[in-house]
Backbone as CSV, one residue per row, in Angstrom:
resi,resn,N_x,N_y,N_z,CA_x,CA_y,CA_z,C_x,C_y,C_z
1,UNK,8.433,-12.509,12.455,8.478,-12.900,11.053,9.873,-12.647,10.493
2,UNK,10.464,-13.547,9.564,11.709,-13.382,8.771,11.511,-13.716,7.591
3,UNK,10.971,-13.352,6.668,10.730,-13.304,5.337,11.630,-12.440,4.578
4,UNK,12.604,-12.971,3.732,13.413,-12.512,3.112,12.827,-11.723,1.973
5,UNK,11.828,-11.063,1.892,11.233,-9.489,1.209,10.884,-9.449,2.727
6,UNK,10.675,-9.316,3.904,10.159,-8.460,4.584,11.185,-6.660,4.877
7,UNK,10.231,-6.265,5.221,10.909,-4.718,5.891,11.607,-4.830,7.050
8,UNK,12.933,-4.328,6.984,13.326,-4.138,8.286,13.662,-2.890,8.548
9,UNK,13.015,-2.328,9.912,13.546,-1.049,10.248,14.990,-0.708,10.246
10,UNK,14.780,0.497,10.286,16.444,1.030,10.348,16.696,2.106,10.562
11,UNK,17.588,2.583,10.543,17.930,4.353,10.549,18.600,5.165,9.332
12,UNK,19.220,3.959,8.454,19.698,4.372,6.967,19.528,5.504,6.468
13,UNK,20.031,5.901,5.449,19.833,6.869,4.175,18.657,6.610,3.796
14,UNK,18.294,5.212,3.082,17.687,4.584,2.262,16.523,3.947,2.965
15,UNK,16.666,4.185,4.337,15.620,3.834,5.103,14.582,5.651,5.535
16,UNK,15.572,6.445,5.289,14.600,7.816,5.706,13.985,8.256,4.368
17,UNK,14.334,7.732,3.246,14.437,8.568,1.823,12.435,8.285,1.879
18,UNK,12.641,9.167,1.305,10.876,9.360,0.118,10.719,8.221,-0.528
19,UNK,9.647,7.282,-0.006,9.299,6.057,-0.969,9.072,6.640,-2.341
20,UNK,8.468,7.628,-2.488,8.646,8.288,-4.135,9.740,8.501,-4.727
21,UNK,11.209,9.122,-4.153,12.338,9.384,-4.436,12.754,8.176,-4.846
22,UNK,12.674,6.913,-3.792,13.273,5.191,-4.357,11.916,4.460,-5.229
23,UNK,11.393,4.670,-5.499,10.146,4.035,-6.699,10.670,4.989,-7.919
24,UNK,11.377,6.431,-8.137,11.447,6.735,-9.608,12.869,6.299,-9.154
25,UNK,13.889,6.132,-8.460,15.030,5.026,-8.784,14.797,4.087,-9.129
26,UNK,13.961,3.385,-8.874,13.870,1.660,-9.137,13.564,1.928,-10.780
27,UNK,12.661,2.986,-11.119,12.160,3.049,-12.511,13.571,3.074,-13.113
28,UNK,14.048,4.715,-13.274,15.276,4.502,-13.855,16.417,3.400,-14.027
29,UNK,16.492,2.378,-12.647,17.569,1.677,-13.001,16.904,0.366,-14.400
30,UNK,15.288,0.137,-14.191,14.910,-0.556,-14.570,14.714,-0.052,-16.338
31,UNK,14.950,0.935,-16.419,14.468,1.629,-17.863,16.523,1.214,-18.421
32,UNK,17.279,1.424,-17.491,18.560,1.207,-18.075,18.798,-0.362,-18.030
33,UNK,18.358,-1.055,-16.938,18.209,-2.536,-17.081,17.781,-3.013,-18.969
34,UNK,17.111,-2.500,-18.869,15.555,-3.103,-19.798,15.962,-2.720,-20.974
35,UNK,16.889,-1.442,-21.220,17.345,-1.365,-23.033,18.827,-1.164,-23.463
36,UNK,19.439,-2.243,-22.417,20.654,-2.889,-22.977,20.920,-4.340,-22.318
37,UNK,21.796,-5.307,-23.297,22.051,-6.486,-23.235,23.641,-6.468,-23.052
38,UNK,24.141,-5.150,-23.104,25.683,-5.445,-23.203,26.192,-5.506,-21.332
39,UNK,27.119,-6.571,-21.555,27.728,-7.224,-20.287,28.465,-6.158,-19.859
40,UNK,29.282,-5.362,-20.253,29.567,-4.361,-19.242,28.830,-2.934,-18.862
41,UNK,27.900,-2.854,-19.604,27.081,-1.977,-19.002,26.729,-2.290,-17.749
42,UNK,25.697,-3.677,-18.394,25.336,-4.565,-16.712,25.784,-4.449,-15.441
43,UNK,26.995,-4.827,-15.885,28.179,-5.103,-14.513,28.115,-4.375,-14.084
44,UNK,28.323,-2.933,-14.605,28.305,-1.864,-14.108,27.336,-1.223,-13.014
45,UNK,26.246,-1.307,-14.105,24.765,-1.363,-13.046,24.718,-2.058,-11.711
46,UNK,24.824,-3.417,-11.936,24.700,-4.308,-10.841,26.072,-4.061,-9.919
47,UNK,26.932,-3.727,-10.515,27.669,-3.130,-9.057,27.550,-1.386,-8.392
48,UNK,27.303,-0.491,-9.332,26.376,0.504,-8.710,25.870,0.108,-8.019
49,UNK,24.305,-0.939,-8.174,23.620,-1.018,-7.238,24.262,-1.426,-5.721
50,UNK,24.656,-2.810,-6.040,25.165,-3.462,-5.029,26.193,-2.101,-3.756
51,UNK,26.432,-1.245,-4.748,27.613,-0.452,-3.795,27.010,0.649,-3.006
52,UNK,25.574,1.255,-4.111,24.228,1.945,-3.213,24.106,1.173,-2.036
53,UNK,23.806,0.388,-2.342,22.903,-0.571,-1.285,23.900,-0.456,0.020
54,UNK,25.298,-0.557,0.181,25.527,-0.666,0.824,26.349,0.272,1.307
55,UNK,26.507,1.225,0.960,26.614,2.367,1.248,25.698,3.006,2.216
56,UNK,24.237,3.068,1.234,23.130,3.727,1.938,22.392,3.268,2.802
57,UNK,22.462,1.835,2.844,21.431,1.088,3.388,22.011,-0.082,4.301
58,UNK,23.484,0.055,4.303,24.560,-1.104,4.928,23.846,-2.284,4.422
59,UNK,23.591,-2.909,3.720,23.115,-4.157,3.001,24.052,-4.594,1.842
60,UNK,24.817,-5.087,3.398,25.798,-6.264,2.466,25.366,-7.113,1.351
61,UNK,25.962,-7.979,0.470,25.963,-8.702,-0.584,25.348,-10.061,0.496
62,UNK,26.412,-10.669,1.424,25.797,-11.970,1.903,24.192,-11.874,2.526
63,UNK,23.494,-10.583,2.712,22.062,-10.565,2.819,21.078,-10.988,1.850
64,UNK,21.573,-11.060,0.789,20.940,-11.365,-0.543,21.803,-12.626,-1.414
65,UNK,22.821,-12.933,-0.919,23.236,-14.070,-1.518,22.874,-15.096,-2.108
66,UNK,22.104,-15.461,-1.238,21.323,-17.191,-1.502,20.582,-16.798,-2.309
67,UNK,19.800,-15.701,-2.367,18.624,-15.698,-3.447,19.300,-15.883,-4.845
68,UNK,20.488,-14.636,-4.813,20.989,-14.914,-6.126,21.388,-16.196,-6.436
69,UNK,21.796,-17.548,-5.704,22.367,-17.983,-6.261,21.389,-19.159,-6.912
70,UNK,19.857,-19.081,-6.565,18.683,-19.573,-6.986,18.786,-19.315,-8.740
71,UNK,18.756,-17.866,-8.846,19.431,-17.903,-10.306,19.949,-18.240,-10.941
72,UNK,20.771,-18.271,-10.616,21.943,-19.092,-11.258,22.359,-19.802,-12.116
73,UNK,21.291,-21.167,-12.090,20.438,-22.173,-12.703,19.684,-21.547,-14.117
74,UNK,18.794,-20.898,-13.673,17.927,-19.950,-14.254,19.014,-19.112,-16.035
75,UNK,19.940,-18.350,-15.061,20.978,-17.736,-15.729,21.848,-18.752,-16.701
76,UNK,22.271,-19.579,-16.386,22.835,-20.989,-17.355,22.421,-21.572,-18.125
77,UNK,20.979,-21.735,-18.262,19.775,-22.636,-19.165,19.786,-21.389,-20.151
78,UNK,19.436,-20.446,-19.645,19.769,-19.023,-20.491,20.019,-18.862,-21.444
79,UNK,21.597,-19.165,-20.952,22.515,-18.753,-21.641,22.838,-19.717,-22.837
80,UNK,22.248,-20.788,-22.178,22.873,-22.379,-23.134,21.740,-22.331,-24.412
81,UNK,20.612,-22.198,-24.080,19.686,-22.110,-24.991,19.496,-20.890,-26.095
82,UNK,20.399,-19.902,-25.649,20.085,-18.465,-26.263,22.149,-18.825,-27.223
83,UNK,22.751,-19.865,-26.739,24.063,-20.295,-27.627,23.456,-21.000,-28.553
84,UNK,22.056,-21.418,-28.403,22.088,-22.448,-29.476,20.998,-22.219,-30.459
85,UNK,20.235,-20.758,-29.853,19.194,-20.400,-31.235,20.222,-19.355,-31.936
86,UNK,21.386,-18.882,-31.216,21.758,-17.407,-32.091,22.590,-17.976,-32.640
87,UNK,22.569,-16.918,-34.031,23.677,-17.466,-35.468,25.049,-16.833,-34.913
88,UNK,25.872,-16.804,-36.270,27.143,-15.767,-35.441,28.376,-17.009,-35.513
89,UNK,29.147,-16.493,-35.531,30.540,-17.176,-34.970,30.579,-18.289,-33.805
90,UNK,31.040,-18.939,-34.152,30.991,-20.304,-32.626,32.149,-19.609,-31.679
91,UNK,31.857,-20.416,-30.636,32.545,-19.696,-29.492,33.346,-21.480,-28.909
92,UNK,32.542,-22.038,-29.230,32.489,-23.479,-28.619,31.950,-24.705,-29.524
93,UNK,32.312,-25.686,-29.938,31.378,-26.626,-30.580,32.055,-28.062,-29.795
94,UNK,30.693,-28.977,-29.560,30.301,-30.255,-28.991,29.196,-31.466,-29.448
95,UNK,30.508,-32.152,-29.564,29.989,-33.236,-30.498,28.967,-32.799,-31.735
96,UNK,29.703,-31.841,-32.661,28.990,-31.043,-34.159,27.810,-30.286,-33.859
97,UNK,27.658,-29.479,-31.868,26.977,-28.706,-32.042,27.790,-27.762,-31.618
98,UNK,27.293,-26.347,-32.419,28.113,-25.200,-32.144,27.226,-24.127,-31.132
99,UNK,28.599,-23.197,-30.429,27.304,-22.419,-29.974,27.834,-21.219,-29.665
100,UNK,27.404,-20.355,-30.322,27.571,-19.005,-30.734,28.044,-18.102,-29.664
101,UNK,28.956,-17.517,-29.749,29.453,-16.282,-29.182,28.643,-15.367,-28.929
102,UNK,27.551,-14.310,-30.109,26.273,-14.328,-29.508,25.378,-14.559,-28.731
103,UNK,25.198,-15.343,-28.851,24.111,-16.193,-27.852,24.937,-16.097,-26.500
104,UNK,26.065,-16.654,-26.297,26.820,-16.702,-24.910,26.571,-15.109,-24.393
105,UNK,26.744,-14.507,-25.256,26.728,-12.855,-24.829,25.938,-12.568,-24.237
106,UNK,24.668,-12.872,-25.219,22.930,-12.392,-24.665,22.595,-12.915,-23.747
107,UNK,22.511,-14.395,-23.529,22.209,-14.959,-22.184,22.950,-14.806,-21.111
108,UNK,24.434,-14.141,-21.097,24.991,-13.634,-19.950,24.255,-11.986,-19.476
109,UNK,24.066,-11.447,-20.375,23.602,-10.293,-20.455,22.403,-10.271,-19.762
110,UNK,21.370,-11.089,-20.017,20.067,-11.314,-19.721,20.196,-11.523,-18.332
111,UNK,21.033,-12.714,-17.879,21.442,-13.372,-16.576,21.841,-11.657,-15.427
112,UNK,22.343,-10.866,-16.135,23.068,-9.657,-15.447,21.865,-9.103,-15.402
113,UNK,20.979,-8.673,-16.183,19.965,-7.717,-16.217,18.977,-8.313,-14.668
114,UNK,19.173,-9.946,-14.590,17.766,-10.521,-13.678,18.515,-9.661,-12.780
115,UNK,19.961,-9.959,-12.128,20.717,-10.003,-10.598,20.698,-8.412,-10.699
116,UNK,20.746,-7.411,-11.818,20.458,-5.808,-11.114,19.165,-5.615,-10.844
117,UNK,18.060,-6.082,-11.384,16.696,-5.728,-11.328,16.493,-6.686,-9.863
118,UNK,16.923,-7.579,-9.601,16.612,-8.542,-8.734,17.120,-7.846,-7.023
119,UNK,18.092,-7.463,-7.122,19.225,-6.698,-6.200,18.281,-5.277,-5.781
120,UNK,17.870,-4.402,-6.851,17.744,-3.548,-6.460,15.945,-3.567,-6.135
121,UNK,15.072,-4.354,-6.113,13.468,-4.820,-5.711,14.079,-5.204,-4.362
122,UNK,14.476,-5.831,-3.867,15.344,-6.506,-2.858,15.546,-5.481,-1.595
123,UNK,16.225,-4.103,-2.154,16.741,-3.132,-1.045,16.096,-2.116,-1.017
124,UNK,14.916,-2.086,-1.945,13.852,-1.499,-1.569,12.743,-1.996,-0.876
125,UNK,12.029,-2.484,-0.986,11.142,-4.243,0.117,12.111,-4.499,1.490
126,UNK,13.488,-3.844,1.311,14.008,-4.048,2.648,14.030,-2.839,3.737
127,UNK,14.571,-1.625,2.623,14.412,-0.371,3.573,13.264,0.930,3.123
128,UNK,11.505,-0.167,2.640,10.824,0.642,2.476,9.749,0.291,3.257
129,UNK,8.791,0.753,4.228,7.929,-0.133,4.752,6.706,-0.445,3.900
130,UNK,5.325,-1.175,4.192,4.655,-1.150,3.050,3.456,-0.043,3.150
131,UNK,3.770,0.816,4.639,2.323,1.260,5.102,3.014,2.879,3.653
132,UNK,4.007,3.276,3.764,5.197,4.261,2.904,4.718,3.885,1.536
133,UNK,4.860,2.699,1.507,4.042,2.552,-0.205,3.127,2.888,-1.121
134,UNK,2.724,2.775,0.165,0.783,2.992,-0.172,0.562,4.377,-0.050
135,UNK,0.948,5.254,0.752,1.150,6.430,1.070,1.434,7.091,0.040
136,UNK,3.041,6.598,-0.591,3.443,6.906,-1.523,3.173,7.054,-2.971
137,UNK,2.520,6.246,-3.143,1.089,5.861,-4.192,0.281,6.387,-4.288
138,UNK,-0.271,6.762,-3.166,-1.246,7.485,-2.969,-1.348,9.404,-3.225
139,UNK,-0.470,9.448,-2.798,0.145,11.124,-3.160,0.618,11.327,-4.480
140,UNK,0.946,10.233,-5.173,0.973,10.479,-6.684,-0.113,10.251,-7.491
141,UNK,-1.131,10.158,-6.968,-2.506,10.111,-7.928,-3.125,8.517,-7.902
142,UNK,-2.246,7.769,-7.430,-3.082,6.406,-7.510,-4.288,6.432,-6.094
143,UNK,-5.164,5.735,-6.835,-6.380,5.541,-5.664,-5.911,4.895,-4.756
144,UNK,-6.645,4.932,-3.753,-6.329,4.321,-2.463,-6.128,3.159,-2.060
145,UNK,-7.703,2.851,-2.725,-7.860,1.126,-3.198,-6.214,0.259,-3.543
146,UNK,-6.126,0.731,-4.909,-5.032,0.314,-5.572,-3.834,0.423,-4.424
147,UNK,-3.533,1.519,-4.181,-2.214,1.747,-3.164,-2.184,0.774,-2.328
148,UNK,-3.317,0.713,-1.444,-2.964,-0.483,-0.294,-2.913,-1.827,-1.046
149,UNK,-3.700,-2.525,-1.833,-3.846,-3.378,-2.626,-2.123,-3.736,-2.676
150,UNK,-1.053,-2.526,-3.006,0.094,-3.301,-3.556,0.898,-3.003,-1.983
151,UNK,0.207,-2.352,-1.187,1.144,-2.473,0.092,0.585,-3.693,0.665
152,UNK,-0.286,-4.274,0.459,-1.085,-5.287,1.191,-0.265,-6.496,0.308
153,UNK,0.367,-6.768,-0.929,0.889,-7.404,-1.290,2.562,-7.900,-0.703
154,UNK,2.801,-7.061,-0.401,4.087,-6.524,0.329,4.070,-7.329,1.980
155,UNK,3.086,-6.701,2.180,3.057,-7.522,3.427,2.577,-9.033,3.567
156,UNK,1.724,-9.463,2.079,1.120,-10.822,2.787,2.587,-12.134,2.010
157,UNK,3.362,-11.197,1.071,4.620,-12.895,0.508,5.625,-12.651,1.980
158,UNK,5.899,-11.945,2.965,6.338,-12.773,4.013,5.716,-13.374,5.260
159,UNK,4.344,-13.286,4.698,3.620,-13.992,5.296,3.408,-15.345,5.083
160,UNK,3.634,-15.590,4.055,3.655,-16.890,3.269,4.978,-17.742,3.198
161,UNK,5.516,-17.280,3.117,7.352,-17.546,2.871,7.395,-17.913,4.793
162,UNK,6.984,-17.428,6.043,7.089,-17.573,6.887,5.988,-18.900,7.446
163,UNK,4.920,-18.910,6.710,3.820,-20.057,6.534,4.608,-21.298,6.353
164,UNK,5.304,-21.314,4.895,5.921,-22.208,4.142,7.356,-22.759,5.288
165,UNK,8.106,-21.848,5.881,9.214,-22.356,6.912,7.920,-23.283,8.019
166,UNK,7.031,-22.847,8.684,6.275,-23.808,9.748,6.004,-24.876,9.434
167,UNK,5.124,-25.224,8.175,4.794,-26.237,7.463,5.929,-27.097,7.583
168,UNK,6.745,-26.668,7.036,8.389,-27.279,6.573,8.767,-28.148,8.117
169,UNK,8.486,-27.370,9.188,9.325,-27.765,10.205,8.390,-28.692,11.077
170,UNK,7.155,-28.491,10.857,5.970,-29.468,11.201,6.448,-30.973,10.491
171,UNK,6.596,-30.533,9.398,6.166,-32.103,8.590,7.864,-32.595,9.364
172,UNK,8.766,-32.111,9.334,10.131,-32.456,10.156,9.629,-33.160,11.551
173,UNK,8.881,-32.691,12.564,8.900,-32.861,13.979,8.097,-34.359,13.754
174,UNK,7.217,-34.009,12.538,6.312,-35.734,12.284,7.048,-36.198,11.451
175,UNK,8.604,-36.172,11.716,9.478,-37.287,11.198,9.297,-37.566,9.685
176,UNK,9.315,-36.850,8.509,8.915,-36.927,7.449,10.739,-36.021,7.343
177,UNK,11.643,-37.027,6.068,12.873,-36.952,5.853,12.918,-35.386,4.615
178,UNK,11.682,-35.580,4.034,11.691,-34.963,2.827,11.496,-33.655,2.563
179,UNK,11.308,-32.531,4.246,11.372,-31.023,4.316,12.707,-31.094,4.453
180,UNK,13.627,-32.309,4.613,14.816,-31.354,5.359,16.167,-31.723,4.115
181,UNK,15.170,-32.707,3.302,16.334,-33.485,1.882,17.028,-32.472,1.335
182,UNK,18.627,-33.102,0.548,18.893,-32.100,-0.272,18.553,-32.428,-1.699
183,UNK,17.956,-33.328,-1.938,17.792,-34.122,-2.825,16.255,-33.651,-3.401
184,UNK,16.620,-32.512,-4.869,15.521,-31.785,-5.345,14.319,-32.301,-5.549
185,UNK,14.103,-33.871,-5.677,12.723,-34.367,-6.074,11.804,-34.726,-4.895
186,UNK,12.765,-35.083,-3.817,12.036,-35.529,-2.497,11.579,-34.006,-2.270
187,UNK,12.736,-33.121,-1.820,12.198,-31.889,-1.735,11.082,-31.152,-2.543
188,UNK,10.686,-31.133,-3.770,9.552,-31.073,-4.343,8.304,-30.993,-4.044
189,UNK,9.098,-32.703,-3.479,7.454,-33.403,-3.067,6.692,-33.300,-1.440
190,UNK,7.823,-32.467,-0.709,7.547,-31.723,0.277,6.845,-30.342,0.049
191,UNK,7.586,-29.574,-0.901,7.015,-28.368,-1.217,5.423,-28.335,-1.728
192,UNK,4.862,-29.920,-2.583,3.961,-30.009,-3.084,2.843,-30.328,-2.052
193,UNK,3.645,-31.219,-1.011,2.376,-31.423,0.023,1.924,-30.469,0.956
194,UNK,3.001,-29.453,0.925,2.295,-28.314,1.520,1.597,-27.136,0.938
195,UNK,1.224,-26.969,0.138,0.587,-26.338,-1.070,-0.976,-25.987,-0.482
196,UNK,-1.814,-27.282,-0.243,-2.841,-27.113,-0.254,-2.723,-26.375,1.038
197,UNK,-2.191,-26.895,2.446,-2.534,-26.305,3.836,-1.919,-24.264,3.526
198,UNK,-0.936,-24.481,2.446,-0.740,-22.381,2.529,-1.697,-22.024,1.857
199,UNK,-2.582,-22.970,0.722,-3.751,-22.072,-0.235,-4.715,-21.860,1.548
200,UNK,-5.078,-22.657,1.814,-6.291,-23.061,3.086,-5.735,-21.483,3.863
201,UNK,-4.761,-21.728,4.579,-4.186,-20.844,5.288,-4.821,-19.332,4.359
202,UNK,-4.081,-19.150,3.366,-4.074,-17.927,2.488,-5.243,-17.601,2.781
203,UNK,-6.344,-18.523,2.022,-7.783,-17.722,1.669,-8.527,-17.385,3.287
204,UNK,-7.979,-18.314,4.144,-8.541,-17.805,5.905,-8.062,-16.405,5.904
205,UNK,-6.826,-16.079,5.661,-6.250,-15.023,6.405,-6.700,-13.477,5.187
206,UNK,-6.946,-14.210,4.269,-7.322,-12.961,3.062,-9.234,-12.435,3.876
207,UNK,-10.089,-13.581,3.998,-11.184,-13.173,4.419,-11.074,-12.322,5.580
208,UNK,-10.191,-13.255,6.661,-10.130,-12.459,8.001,-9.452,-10.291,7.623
209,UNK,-8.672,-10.238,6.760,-7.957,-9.244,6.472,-9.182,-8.580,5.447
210,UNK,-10.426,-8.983,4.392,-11.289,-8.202,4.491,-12.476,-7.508,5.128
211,UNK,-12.630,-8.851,5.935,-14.134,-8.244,6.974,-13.164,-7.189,7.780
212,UNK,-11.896,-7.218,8.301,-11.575,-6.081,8.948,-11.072,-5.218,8.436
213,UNK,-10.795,-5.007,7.096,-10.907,-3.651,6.588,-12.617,-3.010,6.395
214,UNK,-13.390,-4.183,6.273,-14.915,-3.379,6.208,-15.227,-3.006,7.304
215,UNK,-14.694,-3.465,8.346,-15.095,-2.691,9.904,-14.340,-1.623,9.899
216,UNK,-13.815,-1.482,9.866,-13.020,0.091,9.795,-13.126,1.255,8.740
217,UNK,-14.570,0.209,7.996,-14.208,1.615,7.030,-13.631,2.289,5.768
218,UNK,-12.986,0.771,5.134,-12.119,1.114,4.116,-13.030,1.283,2.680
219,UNK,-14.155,0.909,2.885,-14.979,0.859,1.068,-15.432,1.899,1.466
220,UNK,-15.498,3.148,2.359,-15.992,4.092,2.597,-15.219,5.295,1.571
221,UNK,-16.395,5.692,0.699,-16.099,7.034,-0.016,-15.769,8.275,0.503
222,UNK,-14.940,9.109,-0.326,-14.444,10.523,0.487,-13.171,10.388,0.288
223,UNK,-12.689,12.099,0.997,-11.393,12.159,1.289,-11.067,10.966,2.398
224,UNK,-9.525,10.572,2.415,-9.327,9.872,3.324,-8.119,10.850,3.913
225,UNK,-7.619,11.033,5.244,-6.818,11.201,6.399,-6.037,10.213,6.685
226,UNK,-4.733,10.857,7.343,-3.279,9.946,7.256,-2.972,10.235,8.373
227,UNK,-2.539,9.292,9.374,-1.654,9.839,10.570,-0.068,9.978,10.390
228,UNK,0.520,9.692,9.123,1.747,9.979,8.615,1.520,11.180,7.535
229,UNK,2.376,11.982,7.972,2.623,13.221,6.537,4.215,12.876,6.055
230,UNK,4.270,12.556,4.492,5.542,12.410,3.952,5.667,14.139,3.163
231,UNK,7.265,14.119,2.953,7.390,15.105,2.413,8.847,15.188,1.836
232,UNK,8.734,15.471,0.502,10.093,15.218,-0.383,11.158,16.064,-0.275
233,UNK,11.934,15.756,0.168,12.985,16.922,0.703,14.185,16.722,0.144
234,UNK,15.138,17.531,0.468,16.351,18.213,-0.980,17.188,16.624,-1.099
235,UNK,16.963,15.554,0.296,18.061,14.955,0.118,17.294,13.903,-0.816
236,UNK,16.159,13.916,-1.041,15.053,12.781,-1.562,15.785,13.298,-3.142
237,UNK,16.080,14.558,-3.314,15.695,15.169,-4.462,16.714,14.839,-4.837
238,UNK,18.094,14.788,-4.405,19.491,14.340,-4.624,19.562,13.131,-4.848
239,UNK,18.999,12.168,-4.141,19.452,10.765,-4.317,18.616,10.749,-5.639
240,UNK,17.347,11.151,-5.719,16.748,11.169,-7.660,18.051,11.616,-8.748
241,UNK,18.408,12.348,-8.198,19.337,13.476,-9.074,20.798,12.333,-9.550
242,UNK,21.068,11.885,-8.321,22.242,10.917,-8.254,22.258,9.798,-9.782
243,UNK,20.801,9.230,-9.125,20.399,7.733,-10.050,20.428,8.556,-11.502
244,UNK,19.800,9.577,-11.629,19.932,9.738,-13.063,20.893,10.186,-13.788
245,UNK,22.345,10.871,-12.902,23.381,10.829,-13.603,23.820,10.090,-13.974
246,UNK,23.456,8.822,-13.011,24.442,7.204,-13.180,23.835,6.926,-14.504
247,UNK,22.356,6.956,-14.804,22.219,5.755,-15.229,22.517,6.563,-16.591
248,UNK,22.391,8.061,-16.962,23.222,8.808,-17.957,24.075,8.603,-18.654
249,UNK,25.004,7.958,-17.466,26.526,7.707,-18.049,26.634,6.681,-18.407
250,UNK,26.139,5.517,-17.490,25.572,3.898,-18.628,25.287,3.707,-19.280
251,UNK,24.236,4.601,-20.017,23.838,4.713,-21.443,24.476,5.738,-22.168
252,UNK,25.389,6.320,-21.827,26.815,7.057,-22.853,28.148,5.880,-22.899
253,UNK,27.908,5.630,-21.656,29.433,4.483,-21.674,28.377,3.257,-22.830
254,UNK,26.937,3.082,-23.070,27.058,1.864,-24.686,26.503,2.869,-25.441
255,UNK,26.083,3.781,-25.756,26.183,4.612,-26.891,27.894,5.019,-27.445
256,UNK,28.605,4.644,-26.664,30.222,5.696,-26.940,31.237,4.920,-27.274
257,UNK,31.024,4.018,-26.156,32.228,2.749,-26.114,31.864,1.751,-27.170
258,UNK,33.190,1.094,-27.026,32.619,-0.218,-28.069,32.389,-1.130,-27.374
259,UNK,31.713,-2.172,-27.747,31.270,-3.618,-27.156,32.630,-4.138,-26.694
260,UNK,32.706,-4.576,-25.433,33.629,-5.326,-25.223,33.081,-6.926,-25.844
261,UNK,34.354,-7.848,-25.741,34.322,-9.288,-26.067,33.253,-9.543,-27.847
262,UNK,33.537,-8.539,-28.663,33.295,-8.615,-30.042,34.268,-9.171,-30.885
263,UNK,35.858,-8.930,-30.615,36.846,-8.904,-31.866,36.907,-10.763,-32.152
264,UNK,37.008,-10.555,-33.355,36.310,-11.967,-34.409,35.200,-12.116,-34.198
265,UNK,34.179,-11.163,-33.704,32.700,-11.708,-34.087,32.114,-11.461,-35.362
């Protein structure tokens, strides 16, 4: 399987750490994501991350590239639409429409917030496995049920994403131009005809994946037993310790500093 969320083993930092230690990182970066819009905070963030990542986890930028640049799109409509509801100073005007300096701000801002939150889900789904998840979940008070439920999620979108490449290369071998177009509408209409055979697929492989959790046992009440023991250790406790200085100082560097790209706003 190659599903771009799948897990890949490793020997990393970020591959030995406490799935608990990287789930209250992901929180924190996401709590500093989530209550600022200013562009250099962002930047900031999103290159922290990017420089974690590859630091700890050798996960270069071109591993995640393409996804970002799916955004992109996403990030531009954004931005164009968030120039043209916000008031404020023009930045730009075309053919007697104006469009706010504001607005350019926020929807760049917004655009920064997807690619750190996006970046850092990314290098965790890469150097966390999902059986660690659930585990991990599980030792913090969530039921069991629930725990696997979101490790079982984990594992079945590169299952699908790997579904969706076969399909793709099937309808190719039966000579059909329109898996391999670059041309977004033909392509579409490839993506659309394979729809029904991944629902078909899905709901086979969801039944087959409950009758064999009921053979084994899983709606069974009680304590449950682990053949993995996790355990949070000083370096788990450091890399926590790390994220929250950073994200400290991100939110002192826009509590302190001034807004960059304001003067004449």
């Amino acid at each position: 399987m190659s599903g771009t969320m799948l897990y890949q083993p490793g020997k990393t930092f970020l591959h030995r750490a406490d799935a608990r230690a990287k789930i209250a990182a992901i929180i924190v970066v996401l709590v500093v994501a989530l209550t600022t819009t200013r562009i250099d905070v962002l930047v900031a963030l999103t290159a922290v991350v990017v420089l974690g990542l590859a630091v700890l986890a050798r996960i270069t930028p071109a591993s995640y590239a393409k996804a970002l640049l799916l955004i992109i799109p996403l990030v531009l409509l954004l931005t164009l639409l968030q120039s043209l509801v916000q008031g404020g100073p023009a930045i730009a005007s075309l053919g007697g429409v104006s469009f706010s300096r504001a607005g350019v701000l926020l929807g760049l801002g917004i655009g920064m917030r997807l690619f750190a939150m996006g970046i850092c889900f990314y290098g965790f789904s890469v150097t966390t496995s999902p059986s660690d998840i659930a585990l991990a979940l599980n030792k913090v008070g969530v039921p069991y049920k629930f725990a696997y439920l979101t490790s079982f999620a984990f594992r079945f979108l590169p299952l699908l994403q790997d579904e969706a490449k076969t399909l793709l290369t099937a309808m190719a071998v039966r000579g059909s131009a329109e898996s391999s177009s670059r041309h977004p509408l033909r392509r579409g209409r490839a993506i659309v005809r394979m729809l029904f055979p991944m629902l078909a697929g899905s709901m086979k492989r969801s039944s087959e994946i409950a009758l064999s959790m009921e053979l084994r046992g899983y709606s069974l009440s009680g304590p449950r037993t682990f053949y993995r023991v996790v355990a949070f250790r000083t370096s788990d406790a450091l890399l926590l310790a790390g994220v929250i200085l950073l994200a400290a100082a991100l939110l002192g560097m826009q509590w302190y500093l001034p807004a960059p790209f304001t003067e004449g706003a």
